[in-house]
C-alpha positions as CSV (number, residue, x, y, z in Angstrom):
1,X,-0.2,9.4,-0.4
2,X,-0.5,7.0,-3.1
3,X,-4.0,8.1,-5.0
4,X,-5.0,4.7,-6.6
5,X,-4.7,2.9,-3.8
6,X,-7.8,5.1,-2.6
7,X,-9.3,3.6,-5.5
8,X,-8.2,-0.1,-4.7
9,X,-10.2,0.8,-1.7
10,X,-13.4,1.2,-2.9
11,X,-12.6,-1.8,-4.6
12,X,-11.9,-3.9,-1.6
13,X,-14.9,-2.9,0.1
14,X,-17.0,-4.2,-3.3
15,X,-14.8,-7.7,-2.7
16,X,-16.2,-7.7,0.5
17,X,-19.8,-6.6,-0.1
18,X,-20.1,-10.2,-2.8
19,X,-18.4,-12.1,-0.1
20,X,-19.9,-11.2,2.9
21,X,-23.8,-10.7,4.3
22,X,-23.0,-7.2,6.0
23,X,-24.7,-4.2,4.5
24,X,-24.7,-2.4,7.2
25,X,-20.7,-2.6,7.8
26,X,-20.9,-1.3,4.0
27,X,-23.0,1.3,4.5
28,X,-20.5,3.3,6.9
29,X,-18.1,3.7,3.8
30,X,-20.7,5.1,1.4
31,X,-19.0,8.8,2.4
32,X,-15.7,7.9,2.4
33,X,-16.5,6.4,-1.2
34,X,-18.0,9.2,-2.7
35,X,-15.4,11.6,-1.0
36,X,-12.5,9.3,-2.9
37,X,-14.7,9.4,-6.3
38,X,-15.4,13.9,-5.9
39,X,-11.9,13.8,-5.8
40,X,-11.0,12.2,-8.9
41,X,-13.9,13.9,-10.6
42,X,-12.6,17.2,-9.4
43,X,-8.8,15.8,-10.8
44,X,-10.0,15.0,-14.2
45,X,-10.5,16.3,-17.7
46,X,-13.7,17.9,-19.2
47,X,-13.3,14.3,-21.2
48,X,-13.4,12.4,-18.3
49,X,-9.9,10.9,-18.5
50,X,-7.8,11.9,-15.4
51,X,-5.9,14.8,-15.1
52,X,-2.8,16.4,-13.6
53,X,-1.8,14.6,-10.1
54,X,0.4,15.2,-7.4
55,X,1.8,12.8,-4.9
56,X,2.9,9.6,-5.8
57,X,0.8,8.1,-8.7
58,X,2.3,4.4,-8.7
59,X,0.0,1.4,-8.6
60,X,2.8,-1.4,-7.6
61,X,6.0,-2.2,-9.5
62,X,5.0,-2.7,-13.0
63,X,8.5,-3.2,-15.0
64,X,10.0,-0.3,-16.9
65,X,7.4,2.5,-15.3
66,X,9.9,5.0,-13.5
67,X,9.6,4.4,-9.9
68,X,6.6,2.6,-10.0
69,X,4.5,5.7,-11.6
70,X,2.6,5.2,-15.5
71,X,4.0,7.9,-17.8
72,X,2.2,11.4,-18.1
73,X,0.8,10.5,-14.5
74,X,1.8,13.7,-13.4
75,X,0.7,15.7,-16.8
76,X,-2.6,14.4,-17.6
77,X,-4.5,11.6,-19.2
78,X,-2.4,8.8,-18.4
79,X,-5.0,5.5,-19.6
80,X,-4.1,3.4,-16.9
81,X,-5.6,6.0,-14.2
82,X,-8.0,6.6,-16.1
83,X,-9.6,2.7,-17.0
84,X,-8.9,2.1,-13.0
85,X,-11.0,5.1,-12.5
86,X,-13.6,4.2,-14.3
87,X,-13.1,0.0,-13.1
88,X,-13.5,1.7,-9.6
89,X,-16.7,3.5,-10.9
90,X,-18.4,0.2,-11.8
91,X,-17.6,-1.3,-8.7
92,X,-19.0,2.1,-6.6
93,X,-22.3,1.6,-8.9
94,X,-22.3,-1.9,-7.6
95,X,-22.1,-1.3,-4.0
96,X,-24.9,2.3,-4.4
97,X,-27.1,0.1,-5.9
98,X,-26.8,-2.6,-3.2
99,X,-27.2,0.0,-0.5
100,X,-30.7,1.3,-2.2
101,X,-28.8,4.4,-4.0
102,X,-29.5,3.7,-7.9
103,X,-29.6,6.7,-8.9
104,X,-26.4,7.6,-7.5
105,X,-25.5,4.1,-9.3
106,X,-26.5,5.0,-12.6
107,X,-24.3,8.0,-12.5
108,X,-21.0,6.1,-11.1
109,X,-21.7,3.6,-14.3
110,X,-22.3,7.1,-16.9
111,X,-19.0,8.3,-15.9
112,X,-17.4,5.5,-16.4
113,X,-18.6,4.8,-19.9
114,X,-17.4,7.8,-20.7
115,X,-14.4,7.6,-19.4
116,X,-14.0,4.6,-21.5
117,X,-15.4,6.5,-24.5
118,X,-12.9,9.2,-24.4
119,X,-10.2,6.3,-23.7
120,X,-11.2,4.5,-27.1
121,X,-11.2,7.5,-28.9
122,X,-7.9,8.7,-27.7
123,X,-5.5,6.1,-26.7
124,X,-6.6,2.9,-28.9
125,X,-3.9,1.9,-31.8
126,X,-4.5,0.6,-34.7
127,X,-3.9,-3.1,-33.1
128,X,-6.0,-3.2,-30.6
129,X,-4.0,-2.5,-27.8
130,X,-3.9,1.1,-25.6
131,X,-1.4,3.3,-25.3
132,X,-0.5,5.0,-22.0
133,X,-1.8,8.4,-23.3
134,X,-2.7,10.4,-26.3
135,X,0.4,11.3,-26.7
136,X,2.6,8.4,-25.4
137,X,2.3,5.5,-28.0
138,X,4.0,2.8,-25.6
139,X,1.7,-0.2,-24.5
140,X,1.9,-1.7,-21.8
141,X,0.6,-5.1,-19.5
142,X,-1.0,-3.5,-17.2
143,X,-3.3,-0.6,-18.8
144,X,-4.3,-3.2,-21.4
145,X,-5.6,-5.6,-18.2
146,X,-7.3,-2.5,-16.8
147,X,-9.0,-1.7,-20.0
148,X,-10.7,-5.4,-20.2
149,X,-12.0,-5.1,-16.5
150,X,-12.9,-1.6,-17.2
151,X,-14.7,-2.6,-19.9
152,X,-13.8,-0.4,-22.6
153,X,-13.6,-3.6,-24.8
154,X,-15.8,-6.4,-24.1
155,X,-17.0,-9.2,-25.5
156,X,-15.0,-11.6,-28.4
157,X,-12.8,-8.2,-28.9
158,X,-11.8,-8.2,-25.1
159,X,-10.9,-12.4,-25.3
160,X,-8.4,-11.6,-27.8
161,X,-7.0,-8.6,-26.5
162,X,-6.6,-10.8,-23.1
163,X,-4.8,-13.9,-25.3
164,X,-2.2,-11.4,-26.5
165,X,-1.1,-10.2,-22.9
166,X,0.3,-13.1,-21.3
167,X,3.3,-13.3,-23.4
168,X,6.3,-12.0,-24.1
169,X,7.7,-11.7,-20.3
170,X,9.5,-8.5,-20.6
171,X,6.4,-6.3,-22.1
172,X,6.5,-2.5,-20.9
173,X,4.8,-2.2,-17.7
174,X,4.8,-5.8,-16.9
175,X,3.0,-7.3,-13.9
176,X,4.9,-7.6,-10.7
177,X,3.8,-10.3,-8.7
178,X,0.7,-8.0,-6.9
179,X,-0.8,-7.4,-10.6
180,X,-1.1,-10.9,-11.5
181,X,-4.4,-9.9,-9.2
182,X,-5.3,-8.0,-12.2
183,X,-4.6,-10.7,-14.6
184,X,-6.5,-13.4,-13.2
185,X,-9.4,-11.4,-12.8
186,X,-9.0,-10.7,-16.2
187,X,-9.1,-14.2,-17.2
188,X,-11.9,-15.0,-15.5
189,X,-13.8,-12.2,-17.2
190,X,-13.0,-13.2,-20.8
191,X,-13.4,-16.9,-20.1
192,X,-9.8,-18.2,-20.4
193,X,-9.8,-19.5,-16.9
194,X,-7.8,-22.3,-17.9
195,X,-4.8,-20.1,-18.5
196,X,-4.6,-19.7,-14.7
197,X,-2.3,-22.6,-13.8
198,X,0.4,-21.9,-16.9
199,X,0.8,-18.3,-15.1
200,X,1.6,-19.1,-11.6
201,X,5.4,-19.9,-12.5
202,X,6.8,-17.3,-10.2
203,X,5.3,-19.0,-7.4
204,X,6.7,-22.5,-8.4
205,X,10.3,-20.8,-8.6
206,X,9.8,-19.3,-5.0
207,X,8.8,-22.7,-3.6
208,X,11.7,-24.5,-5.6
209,X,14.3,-21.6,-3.9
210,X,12.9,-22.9,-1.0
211,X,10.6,-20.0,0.1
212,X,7.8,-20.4,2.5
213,X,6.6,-17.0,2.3
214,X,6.3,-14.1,-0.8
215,X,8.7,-12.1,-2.8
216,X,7.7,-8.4,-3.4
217,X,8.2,-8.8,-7.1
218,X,9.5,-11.8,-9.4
219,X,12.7,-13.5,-8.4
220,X,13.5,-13.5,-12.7
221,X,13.7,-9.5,-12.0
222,X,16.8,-10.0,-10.0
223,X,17.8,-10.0,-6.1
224,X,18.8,-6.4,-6.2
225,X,15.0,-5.6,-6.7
226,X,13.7,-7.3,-3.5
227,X,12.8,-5.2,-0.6
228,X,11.0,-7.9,1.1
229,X,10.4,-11.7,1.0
230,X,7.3,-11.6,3.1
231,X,4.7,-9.7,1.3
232,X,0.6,-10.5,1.8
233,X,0.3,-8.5,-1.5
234,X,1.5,-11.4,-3.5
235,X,-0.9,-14.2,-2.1
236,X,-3.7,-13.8,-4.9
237,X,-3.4,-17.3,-6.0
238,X,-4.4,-18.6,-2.9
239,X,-8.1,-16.4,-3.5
240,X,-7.7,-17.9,-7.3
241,X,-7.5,-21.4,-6.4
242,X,-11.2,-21.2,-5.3
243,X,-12.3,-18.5,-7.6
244,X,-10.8,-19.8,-10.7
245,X,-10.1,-23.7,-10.3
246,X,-13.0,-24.2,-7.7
247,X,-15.5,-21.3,-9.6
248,X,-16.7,-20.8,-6.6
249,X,-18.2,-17.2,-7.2
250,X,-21.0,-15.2,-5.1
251,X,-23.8,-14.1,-8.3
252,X,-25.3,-12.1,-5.9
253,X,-24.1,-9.0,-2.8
254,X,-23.8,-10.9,0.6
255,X,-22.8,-14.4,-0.9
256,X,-26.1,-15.5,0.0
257,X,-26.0,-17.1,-3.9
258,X,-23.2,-19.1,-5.2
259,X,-22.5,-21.0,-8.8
260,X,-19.9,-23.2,-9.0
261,X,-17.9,-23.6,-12.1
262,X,-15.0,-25.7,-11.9
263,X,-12.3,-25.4,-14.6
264,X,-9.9,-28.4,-14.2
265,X,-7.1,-27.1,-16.7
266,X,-4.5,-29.7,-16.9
267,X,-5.7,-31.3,-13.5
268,X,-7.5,-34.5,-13.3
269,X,-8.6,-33.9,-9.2
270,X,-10.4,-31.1,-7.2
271,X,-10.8,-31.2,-3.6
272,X,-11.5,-27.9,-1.5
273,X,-12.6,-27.2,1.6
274,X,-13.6,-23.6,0.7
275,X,-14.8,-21.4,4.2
276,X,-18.2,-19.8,3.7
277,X,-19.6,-17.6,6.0
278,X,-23.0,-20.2,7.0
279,X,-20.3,-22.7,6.9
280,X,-17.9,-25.1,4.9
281,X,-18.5,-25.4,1.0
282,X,-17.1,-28.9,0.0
283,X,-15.7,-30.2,-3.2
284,X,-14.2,-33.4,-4.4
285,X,-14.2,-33.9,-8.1
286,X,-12.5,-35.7,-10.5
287,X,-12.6,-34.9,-14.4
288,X,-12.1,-37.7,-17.2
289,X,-12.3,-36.0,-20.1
290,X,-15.7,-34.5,-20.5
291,X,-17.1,-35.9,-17.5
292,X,-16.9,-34.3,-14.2
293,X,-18.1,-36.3,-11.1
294,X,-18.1,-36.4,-7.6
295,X,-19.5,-35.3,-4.2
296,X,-20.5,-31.4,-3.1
297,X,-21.5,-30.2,-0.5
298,X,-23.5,-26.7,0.8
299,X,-24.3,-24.8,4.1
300,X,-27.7,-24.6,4.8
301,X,-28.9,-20.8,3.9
302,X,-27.1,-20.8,0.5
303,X,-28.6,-21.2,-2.9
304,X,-26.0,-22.7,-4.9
305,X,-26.2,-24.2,-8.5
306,X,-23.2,-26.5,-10.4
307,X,-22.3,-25.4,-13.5
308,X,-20.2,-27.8,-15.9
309,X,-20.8,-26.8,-19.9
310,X,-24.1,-26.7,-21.2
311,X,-25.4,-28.1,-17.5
312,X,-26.3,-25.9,-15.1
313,X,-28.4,-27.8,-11.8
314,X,-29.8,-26.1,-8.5
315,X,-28.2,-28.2,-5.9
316,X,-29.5,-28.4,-2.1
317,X,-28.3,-28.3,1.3
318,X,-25.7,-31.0,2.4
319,X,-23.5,-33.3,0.4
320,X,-24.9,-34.7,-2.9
321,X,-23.1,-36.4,-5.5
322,X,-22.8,-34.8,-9.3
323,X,-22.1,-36.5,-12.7
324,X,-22.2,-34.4,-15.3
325,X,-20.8,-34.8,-19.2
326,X,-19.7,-31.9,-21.5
């Protein structure tokens, strides 16, 4: 039994409440998710932060944690449990409210603000970053990522925390090739989308070894670390590709609304074929410089709105063409 992956999830079935019209598949996990979230409630600290655990406490294989567990895990108010716990709060509120629960909603989201209270209070050093307990002063890539999509820091404070993490390559806790997940979200939520492409080295060095499926962790970790060179958990990219260099992002549960954000990065051409449930959403664009134009197209049953800088336009059913300047 591996406890956060009870809190991954919850999370999942958020992912698939914004992606997918189907409350009533939702609603059958509403016990399940507040059996997972009495159980860490019952496992934490009159503070909030999470207490003592048994059984396994790793997340994946961040580098340098001792067999894939955060220290203090198994003593008590370890941050990284703690900021997942209360990211997994937000997303519960999310999926109550959704479901007609707000009270029940309101709740999930004042336990996790005070998780993140007692987490700023406790574990915050004097640079910004947070430690991996009161007591343990180490910082590492991972708890830092969870803290931005937590939201214990927010706002211009969160961008630069996030513009710090990426580098240097051999932090304490690094991300193994799973927790890039992590990272991209977090890019996307500070606005430094266009950091995405710089970060998916590890994949160009499986393709140029000649791979055609994923490592388990990053080939610059060594050979003697793989256990497998097939694993689904390292496909995130592929979801990123639309998220992030499409922004193609539901604003709404069920993806019955959609805004579309692209952020070219160092490319010059976008074209997606990107599988909505009402159908196909289309894209082929081409950037030079601060113009953006070409031809999308949208399923019928899906309010969707192009967003390029200051522009944002309501576009309709079918394929249009889009010129936009920055």
């Amino acid at each position: 039994i591996i406890p956060s992956y009870s809190l991954i999830w919850i999370d999942q079935v958020y992912d698939y409440m914004l992606w997918k019209d189907d409350k009533a598949f939702i609603a059958g996990f509403e016990l399940g998710i507040s059996n997972v979230l009495d159980w860490f409630e019952k496992n934490s600290l009159p503070n909030g932060m999470t207490g003592k655990l048994d059984w396994w406490c790793a997340l994946a294989w961040p580098r340098h944690y001792n067999n894939g567990e955060p220290p203090k895990v198994l003593e008590g108010s370890n941050t990284l449990y703690s900021l997942h716990h209360a990211y997994t709060l937000r997303h519960a509120a999310a999926i109550l409210n959704y479901l007609g629960k707000p009270v029940q909603a309101a709740e999930c989201v004042r336990k996790a603000d005070q998780i993140c209270k007692s987490v700023n209070l406790l574990c915050k050093n004097q640079d910004g970053f947070y430690t991996e307990s009161p007591d343990n002063k180490q910082v590492s890539q991972i708890t830092n990522l969870l803290a931005i999509l937590a939201e214990a820091v927010r706002g211009e404070e969160a961008k630069q925390l996030m513009l710090k993490l990426p580098e240097p390559k051999d932090w304490f806790g690094q991300i193994d090739l799973f927790l890039h997940l992590y990272l991209f979200e977090a890019m996307n939520k500070t606005g430094l989308q266009d950091q995405f492409i710089p970060q998916l080295s590890e994949w160009q060095l499986m393709k140029d070894r000649g791979m055609t499926t994923f490592a388990e962790v990053p080939l610059e970790w060594g050979e003697e670390n793989q256990r497998s060179e097939c694993h689904p958990w390292s496909t995130s990219p592929n979801y990123f590709f639309f998220r992030t260099i499409c922004g193609i992002q539901p604003s709404s549960a069920g993806h019955k609304t959609v805004e579309i954000a692209p952020i070219f990065g160092e490319l010059i051409q976008i074209k997606a074929v990107y599988p909505h449930h009402l159908g196909n959403i289309e894209l082929d664009l081409k950037r030079n410089g601060l113009i953006v134009e070409g031809s999308v197209t949208i399923p019928e049953g899906i309010k969707a709105s192009f967003i390029w800088g200051a522009h944002k336009t309501d576009l309709k059913p079918g394929r249009q063409r889009i010129k936009f300047e920055k």
